[in-house]
N, C-alpha and C positions, 0 to 999 in steps of 0.2 A: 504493500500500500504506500502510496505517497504520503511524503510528509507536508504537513498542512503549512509549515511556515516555508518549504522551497518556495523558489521564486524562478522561472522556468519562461526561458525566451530562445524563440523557436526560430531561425532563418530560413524564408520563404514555407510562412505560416500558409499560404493560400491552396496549396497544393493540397490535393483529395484524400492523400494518405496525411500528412501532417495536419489540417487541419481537424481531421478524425481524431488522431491521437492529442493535441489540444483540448479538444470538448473534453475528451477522457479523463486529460490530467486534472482539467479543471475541476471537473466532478467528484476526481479523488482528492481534490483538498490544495490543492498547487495554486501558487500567483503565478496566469501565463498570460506572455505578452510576446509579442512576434513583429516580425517584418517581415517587407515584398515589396514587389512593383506596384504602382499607383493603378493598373487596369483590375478592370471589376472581373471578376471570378463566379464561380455558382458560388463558391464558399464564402464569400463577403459577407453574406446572411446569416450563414449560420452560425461564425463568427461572432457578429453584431449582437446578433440574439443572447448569446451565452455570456455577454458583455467582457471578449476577448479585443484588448484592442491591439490595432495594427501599424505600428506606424512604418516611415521610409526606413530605405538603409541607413545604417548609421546613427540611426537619431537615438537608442536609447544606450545609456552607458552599461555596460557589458560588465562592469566591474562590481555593479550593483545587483546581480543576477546571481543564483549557485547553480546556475546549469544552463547551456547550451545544445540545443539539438538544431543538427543542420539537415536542410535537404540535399540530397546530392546533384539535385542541378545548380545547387551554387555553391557548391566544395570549395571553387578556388577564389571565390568573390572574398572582397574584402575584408568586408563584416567577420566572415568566418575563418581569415587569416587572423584578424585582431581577437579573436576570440580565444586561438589558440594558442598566443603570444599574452594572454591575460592570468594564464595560470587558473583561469576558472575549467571546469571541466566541459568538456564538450564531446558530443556524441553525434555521429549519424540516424536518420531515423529509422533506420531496422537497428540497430546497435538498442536503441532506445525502447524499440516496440519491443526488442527481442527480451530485455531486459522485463519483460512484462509480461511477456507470455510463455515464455520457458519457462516458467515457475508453477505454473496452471496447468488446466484442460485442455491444452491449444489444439484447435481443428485448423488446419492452414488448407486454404482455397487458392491453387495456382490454375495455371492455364494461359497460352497465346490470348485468348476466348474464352467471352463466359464468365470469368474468374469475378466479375465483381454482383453479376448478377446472382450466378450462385452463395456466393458467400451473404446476399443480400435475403434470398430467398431463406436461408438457413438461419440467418439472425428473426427474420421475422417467425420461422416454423418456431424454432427453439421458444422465443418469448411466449409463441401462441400455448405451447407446451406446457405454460408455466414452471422453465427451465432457468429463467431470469440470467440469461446469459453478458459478457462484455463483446462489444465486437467494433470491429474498425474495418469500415466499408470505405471503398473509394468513390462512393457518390450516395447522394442524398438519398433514403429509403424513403417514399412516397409517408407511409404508415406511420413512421416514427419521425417525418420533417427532420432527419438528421442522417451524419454518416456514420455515430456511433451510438453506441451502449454501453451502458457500465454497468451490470449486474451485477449481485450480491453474491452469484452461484462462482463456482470451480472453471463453467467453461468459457472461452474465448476465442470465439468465431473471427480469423482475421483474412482477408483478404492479401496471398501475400504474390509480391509482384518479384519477377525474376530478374528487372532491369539489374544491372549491378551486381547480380548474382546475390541480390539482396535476401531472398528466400532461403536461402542456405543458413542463414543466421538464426531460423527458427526452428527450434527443438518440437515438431507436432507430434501430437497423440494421435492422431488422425489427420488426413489428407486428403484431398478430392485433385486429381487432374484433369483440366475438362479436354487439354488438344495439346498438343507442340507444334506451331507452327513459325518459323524462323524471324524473328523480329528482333529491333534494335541494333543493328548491323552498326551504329557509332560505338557497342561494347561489344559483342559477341560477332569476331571478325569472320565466325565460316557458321555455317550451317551445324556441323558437328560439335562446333564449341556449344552453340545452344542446345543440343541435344543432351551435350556432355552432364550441365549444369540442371537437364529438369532431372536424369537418370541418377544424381545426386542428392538431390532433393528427396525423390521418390524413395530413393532407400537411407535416408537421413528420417522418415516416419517411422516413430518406437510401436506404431502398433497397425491396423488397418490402412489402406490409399486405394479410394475409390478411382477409376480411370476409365477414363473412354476406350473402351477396344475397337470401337469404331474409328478412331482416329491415326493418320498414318503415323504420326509421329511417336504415335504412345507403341505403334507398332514396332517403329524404330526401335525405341529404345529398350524393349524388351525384352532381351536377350541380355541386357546391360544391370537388371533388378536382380537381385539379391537378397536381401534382406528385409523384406515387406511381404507382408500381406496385401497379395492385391487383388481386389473385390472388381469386376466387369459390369460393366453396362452399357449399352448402345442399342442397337435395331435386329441384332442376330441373338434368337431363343434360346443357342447353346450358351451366354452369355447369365450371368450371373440374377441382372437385372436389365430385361427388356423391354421396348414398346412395340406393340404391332399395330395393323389397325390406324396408320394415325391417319388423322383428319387435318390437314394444315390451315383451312378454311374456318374451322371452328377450333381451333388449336383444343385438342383432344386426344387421346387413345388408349389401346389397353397396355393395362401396365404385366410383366409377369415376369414372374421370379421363378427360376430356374427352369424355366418354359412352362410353369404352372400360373394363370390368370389369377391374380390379385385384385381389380377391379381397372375401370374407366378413369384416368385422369385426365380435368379440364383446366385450364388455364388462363388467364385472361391478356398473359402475353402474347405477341405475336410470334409464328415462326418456328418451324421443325425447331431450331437452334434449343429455342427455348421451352418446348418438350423434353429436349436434351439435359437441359440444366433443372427443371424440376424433376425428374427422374435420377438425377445427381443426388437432388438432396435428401428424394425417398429413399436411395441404395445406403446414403450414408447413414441415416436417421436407425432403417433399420439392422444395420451391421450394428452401428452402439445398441442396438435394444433399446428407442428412443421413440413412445408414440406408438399409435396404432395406424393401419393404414387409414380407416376412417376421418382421425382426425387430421392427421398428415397431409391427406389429400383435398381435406376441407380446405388446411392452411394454407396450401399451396395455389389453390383456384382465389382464396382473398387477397391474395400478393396483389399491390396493386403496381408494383415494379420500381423504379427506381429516376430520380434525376437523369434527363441525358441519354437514357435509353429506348428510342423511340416513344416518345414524352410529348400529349400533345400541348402546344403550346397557345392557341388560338385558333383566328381566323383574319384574314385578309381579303375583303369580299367573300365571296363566296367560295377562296383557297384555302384550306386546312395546313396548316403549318406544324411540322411535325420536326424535332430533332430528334438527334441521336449521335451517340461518341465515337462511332466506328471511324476507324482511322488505319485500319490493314484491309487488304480485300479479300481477304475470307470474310470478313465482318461487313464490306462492303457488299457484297453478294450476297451474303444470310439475309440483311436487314431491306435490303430493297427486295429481294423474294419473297420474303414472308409481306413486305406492301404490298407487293400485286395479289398475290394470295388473300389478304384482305378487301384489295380493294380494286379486283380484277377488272371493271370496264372501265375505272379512271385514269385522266392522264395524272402520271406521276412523274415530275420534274425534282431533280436532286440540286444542291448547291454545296460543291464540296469543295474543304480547305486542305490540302494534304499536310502532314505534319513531319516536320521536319524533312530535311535537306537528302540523310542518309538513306532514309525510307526510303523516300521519293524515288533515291537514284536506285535502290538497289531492286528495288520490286516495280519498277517503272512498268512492264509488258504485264506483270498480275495487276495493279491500277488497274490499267488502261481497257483490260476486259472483264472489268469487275461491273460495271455501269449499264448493262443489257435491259434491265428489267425497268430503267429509266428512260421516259417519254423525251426528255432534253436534260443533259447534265452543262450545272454552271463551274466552271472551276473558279475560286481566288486564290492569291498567291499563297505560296508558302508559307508556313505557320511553324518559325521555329524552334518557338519557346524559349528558355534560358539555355538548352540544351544545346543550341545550333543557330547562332547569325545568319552564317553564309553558308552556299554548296555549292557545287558544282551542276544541278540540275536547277531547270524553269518551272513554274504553272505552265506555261507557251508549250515546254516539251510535252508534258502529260497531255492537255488537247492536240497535238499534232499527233501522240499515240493510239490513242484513244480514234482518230480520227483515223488513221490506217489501221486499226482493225474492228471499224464499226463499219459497214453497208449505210449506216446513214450519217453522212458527213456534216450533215446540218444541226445536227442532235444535240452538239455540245460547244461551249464559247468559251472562251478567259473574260473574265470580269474585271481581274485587277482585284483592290484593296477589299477591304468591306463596305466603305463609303461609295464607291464606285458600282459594287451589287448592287446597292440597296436603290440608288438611284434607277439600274435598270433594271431592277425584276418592278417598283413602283409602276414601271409603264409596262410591264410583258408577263403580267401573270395573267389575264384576262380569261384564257384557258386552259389554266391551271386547276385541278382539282386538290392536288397533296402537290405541296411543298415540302421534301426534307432538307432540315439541315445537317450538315452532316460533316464531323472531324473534329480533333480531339481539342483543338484551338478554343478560339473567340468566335466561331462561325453562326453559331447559334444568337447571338446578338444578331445577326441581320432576321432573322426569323423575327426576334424579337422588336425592334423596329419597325417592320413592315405592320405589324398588327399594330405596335402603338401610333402610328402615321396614320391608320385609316380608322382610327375611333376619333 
């Protein structure tokens, strides 16, 4: 437990994983106080609300603080050079989180995909449970208006992300893998480096690791497990825990465990994907012995999803505006799927910001034919974050890709900035039905704009 008189300042407080773990500390008794960049965030609110304040770089003195936790996208920034040159202590934030949950119940939710909606789904079953669990989601839970929990019980639901090889630092009781699919290419220089570091993780679990055997990557590296317990699920009956039956229109199907029918589960998310990921959280519920199918599957249909994840957001005449955080194109592809699948005879038009430089350039031809099941895709520039200024690839290259391997060449434009969208979709949504927005940036402000311009 935290001690009530620390005093706890977080650099680049805004971030989805740090501002979770803020709410947290705050609630276990901690004075936190943070900094960031001056742009607005989903987390500015949540922030605000829990009366965490934030101010610039620099501005609060560091010497007055007994702890330090840094993001790793600004490792080398200043702030967090003076911090370490202060003699106060200072921590990474898995260093920090890790410190918190190796000590507990830890269930660690990884995955390319998935990983935060799962772990989102599992904070809400578990509460529903009255498991009164802690948990650290990287996006706001619809139900709970926040990205964490701090329960009174043993267990701690966290959402843990591999950038950095940051996952490794957690000691789980349990584990869910939802995919491996190659990302980050600024840390994990080859393909097998990433593969190396989830086959690490996976047998880094002291007890149970639930995993997609449907997934190529999980197939990959399974010859590389050792030491886990690992529980299957996916779409094939030899499989541990399956779905058949499914209905993607009505997001539904039967559930069945050891190729024996368990019952119907419905969902209110869109998207095979995300059959995928509550069938995650029934395989793990019932490997702990956690719940009844019943109620499980009641909890699972009340999920009402999460910030950011295909989240509506308005209306813009008579355009539905929809975001969502996909920012790889397997996530590109899942989430405009399962749109047309909801919403089959409308035009659906995308506005997407790729995110960062490395991506961009390494996965430039998966991009580029990710965007099928959209009516017109808009692209604006790159969105580098603190991670990445500059690169070596355009927005200009992805529409010139994107345009040699679509049939319809007129499908998709560069827009430029966000200010510059927003002025041309004002005049070019007319038949438009769904608007997504879509990338892990600030893209979602133009959504947001558009609706507040036409009230």
């Amino acid at each position: 437990m935290t001690n009530t008189s620390q005093r706890i300042h977080m650099i680049g407080i805004k971030g989805a994983g740090m501002s979770a773990l803020a709410l947290m500390l705050k609630r276990r008794g901690a004075i936190v106080s943070g900094s960031d960049v001056s742009d607005t965030f989903f987390t500015d609110s949540l922030l605000a609300k829990e009366g965490i304040p934030v101010h610039a770089f620099g501005e609060v003195d560091i010497q007055n603080v007994s702890r330090v936790i840094y993001s790793t996208a600004w490792e080398g920034s200043d702030e967090v050079k003076c911090a370490g040159e202060s003699g106060v202590k200072v921590q990474s934030y898995g260093e920090a989180v890790a410190q918190l949950f190796n000590v507990m119940n830890g269930i660690a939710v990884a995955g390319s995909h998935g990983k935060t909606t799962i772990s989102a789904l599992c904070a809400h079953v578990f509460y529903g449970l009255g498991l009164d669990p802690s948990a650290l989601v990287g996006s706001e839970i619809v139900q709970f208006n926040s990205n964490a929990l701090t329960g009174a019980s043993d267990y701690f639901i966290l959402e843990a992300d591999e950038y950095r090889d940051t996952f490794l630092m957690y000691h789980a009781r349990a584990a869910v893998v939802s995919s491996i699919d190659y990302d980050h290419p600024d840390y994990f220089k080859t393909r097998t480096d990433y593969d190396t570091s989830f086959a690490k993780f996976v047998n880094g679990t002291s007890g149970s690791c639930i995993v997609c055997k449907d997934d190529n990557g999980v197939q990959r590296i399974w010859s590389a497990i050792s030491s886990c317990n690992l529980v299957t699920y996916g779409s094939d009956a030899s499989y541990d825990y399956a779905l058949s039956e499914i209905d993607e229109c009505k997001s539904e199907a039967k559930v069945l465990k050891k190729g024996i029918p368990v019952g119907r589960m419905r969902i209110q998310l869109i998207g095979r994907h995300n059959l995928m990921n509550a069938l995650a959280v029934y395989a793990l519920c019932d490997t702990l012995g956690v719940g009844t199918w019943d109620d499980i599957s009641r909890l699972l249909f009340e999920f009402q999803g999460t910030a950011r994840r295909f989240q509506t957001k308005g209306t813009c005449g008579h355009t539905l505006v929809i975001d969502d955080y996909a920012h790889h194109p397997t996530e590109i592809r899942a989430t405009l799927h399962g749109a047309r699948m909801r919403y089959p005879n409308k035009i659906i038009d995308c506005i997407f910001a790729p995110h960062t430089f490395s991506r961009t350039q390494e996965l430039l031809d998966d991009f580029a034919q990710s965007f099928s099941d959209a009516d017109h895709v808009y692209i604006t520039d790159i969105f580098g974050s603190a991670r990445e200024q500059t690169g070596s690839v355009s927005a200009e290259q992805l529409v010139a890709k994107i345009q040699a391997f679509s049939p319809k060449k007129d499908h998709v434009r560069y827009l430029g900035s966000n200010e510059q969208a927003l002025d041309y979709l004002m005049t070019h949504l007319k038949n438009t039905d769904i608007l997504v927005t879509m990338g892990a940036g600030d893209v979602y402000t133009i959504g947001e704009d558009l609706i507040r311009q036409q009230k």
